[in-house]
C-alpha positions in Angstrom: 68.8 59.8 54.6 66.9 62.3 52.5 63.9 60.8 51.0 63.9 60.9 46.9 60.1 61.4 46.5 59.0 64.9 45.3 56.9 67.1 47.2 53.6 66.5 46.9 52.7 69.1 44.6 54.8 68.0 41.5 54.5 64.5 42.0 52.6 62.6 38.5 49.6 61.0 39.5 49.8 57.1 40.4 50.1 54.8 37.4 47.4 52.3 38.9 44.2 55.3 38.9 45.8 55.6 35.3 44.8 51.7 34.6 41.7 52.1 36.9 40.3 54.5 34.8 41.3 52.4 31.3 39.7 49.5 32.7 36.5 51.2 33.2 36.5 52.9 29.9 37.4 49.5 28.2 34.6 48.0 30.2 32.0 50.4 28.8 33.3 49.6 25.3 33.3 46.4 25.6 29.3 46.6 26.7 28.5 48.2 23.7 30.6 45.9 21.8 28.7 43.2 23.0 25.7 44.5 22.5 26.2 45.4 18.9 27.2 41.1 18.5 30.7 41.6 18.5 32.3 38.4 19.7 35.6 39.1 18.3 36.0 42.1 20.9 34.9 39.8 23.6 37.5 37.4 23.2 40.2 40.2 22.9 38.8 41.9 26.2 38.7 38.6 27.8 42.4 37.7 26.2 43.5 40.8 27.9 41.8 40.6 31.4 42.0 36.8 32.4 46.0 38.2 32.3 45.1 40.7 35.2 43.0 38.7 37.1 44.9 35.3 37.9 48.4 33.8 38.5 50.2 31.3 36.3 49.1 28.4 39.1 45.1 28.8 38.8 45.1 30.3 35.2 43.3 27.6 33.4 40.4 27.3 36.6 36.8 28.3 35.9 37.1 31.2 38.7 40.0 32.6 36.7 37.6 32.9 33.9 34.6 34.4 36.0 36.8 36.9 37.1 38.3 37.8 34.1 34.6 38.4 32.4 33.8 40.0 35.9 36.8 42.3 35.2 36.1 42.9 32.1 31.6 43.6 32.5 32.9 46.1 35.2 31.2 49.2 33.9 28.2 46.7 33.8 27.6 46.7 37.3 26.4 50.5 37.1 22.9 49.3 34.9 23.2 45.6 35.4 23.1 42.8 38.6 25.2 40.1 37.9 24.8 36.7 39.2 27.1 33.6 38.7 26.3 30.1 39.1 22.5 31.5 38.5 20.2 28.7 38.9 18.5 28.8 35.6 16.2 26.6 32.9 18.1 22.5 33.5 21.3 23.6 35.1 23.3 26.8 36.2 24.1 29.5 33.8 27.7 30.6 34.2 27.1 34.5 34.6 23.9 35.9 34.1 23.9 39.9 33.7 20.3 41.5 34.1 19.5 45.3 33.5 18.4 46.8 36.5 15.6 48.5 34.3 13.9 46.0 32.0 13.1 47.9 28.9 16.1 49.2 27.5 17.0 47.7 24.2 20.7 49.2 24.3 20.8 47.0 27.7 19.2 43.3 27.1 19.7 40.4 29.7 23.3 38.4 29.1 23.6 34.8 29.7 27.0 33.6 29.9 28.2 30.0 29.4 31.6 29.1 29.8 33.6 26.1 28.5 36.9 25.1 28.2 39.2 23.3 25.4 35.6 22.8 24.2 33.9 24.4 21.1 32.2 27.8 21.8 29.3 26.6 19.5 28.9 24.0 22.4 28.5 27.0 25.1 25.3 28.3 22.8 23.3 25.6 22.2 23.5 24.9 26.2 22.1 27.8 27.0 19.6 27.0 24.6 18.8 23.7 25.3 19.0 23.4 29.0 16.3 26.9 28.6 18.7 29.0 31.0 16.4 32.1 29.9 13.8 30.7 31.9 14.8 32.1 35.1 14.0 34.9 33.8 10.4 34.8 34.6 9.8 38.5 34.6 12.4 40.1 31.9 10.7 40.2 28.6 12.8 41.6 25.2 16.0 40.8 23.8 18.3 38.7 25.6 22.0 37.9 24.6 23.1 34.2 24.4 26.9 34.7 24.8 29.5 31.5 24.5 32.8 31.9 25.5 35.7 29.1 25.1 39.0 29.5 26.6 41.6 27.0 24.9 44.4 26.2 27.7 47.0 25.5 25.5 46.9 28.6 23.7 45.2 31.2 26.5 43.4 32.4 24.1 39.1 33.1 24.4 36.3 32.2 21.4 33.4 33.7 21.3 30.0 33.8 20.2 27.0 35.8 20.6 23.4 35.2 19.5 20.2 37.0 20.3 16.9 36.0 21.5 13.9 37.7 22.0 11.5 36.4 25.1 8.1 36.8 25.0 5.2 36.8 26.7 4.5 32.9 28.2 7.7 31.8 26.1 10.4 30.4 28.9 7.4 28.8 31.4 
């Protein structure tokens, strides 16, 4: 049987480096996007990515979720460590995302708080309230507070994004 593959040479390159490569360049736009206090493009990323990341069975999970923002922060792990279930503050903070070089105002410390069928209001003032920046003992400068809700009815993400600048002392 004669094989229906081109050679080599002519063949198109593989759809899947194609979507590699999107990923990661919609991963670096979604950094600055995030940066810049655009919640709006975080919950279309996250609409997009909790798609990729998850079958029909364990969609509505909180994994499902931290993987789609883990898909979706990819570029992120180039200037950032992120941590999940970071013990921070009263509690754990959801996904924590800290710039390997403190400093950089074009790359402040994210803290992530996830909820579900919830309000995304709800997500912000418990990262405030439960003081998750305080595991932050040595990052001083902006920090993002970012709320995300995921309604399971709809599949569709909220979410919201405030900014906080930590100081010397403040968080101890």
């Amino acid at each position: 049987m004669a094989s229906r593959l081109k050679p080599w040479p002519t063949r198109k390159k593989p759809k899947s480096r194609f979507l590699r490569i999107e990923i990661i360049k919609d991963s670096k736009e979604l950094l600055k996007q995030t940066a810049a206090g655009d919640a709006e493009a975080v919950a279309r990323a996250l609409d997009e990515s909790h798609i990729h990341v998850t079958s029909n069975r364990s969609y509505n999970n909180e994994d499902a979720l931290g993987s789609a923002i883990y898909l979706s922060y990819i570029y992120a792990l180039n200037s950032y460590t992120c941590v999940r279930e970071m013990t921070a503050g009263k509690g754990f903070a959801d996904v924590v995302y800290i710039p390997v070089h403190a400093g950089d105002p074009d790359k402040p410390a994210m803290i992530m708080e996830l909820k579900r069928n919830d309000r995304v209001e709800s997500a912000v003032v418990q990262i405030k309230e439960r003081k998750y920046f305080d595991s932050l003992d040595h990052y001083q400068g902006r920090l993002l507070f970012v709320g995300i809700d995921y309604d399971e009815k709809e599949k569709t993400h909220t979410a919201r994004i405030e900014w906080f600048e930590k100081g010397q002392g403040q968080g101890h």
